[in-house]
N, C-alpha and C positions, 0 to 999 in steps of 0.2 A: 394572514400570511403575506410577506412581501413577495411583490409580482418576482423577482431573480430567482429566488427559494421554491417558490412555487414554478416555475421554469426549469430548473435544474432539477426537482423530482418526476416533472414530463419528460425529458430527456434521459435520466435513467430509466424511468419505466419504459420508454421507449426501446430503448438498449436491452432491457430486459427481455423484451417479446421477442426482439432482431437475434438474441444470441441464445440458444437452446442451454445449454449449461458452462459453466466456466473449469469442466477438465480442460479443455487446451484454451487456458484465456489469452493467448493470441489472436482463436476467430473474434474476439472484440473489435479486431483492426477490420472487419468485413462492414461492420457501424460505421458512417461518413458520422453523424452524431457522434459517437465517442470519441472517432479522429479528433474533431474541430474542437472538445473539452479535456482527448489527454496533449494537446498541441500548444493551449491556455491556461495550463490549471491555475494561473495567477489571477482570473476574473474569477473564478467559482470559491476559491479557496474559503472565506465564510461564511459561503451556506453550505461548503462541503462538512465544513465542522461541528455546524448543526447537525447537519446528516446523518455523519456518520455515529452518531448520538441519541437520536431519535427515533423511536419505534415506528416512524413511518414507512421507512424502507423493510424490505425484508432480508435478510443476511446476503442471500447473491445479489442484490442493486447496491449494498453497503460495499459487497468486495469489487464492484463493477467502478465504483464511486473511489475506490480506492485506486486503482490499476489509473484509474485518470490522473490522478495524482503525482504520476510520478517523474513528471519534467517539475516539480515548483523547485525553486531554488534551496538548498540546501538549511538556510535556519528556518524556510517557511516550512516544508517538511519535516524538520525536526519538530517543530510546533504542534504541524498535525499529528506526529504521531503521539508526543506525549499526550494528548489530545485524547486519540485514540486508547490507548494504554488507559486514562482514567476511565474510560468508558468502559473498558472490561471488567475494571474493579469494580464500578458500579452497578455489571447486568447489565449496562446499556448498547451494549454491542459486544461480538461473540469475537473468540480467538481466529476462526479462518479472516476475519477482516484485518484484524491486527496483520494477521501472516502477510494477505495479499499485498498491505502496505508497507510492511517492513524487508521479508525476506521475498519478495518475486522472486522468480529465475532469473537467469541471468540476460537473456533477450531483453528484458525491462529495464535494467540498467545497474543492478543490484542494491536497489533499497540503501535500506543499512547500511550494507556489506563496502558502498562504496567508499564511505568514508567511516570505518570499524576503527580506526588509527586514531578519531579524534576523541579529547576526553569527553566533549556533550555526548557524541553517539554511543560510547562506552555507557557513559551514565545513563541513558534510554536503554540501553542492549542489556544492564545490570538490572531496570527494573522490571523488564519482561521476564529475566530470569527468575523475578521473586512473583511473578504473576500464579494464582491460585493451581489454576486450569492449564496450566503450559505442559504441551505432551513430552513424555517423557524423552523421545525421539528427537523432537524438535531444542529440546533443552539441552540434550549432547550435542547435537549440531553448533549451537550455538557457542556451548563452555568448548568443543576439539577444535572448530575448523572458524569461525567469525573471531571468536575472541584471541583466539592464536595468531591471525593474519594470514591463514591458509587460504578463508572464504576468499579475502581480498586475492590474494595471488591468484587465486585461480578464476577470477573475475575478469584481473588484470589477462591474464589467458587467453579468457573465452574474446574478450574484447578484440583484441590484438589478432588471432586467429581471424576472428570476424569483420575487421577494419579492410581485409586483405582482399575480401569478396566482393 
């Protein structure tokens, strides 16, 4: 295993013990570790891809692995998540990773949702749509309020509100 790969799953497992569960995956910001890897995700990016692919991790370090994820620039993201997206096809990683990569709330910057307007993320957000396992809930979300540009307005929203603080 290279020394970065094998670093980067010390530092999740790390993160792991530090944060009790990820219902409110904001306590991750209580991690100085995840700060200083979701501040960089341009040095981790592939061995995150490994990663997120690999039975090494356990489904909470894969969606922990993901939430770091989400400052990389816009086509490297795009990458990871088709990335991601094969690996569900495969069994090789579960639907809440996909989600915590794709659709975070909106505190995280909204995934996807930020850029729903352009045709690559449409073409990612169509084939989650045909994803096996996609809940039924999660799949209206996405056909009423992502693909519509609702999600987007109302991101643009939360943002704008939130700028003001």
């Amino acid at each position: 295993m290279n020394p970065s790969l094998a670093n980067l799953i010390e530092q999740i497992m790390e993160i792991d013990r530090d944060v009790e569960d990820l219902s409110v995956p904001g306590d991750l910001f209580a991690s100085k570790t995840f700060i200083a890897l979701y501040e960089k995700p341009g040095e981790i990016i592939e061995d995150a891809k490994t990663l997120l692919r690999h039975l090494v991790l356990t489904p909470k370090q894969k969606q922990i692995l993901a939430y770091s994820l989400q400052k990389l620039p816009v086509e490297d993201y795009r990458k990871v998540v088709s990335h991601v997206i094969d690996g569900v096809v495969e069994g090789e990683t579960d639907m809440k990773t996909l989600d915590a990569l794709t659709f975070p709330s909106f505190e995280w910057g909204g995934g996807l949702i930020r850029t729903s307007d352009n045709p690559e993320t449409v073409a990612l957000i169509k084939r989650i749509l045909e994803l096996e396992h996609l809940p039924a809930a999660k799949k209206a979300y996405i056909e009423t309020s992502v693909l519509t540009g609702t999600a987007k307005a109302d991101l643009l929203d939360y943002q704008e509100m939130h700028a003001e603080e």
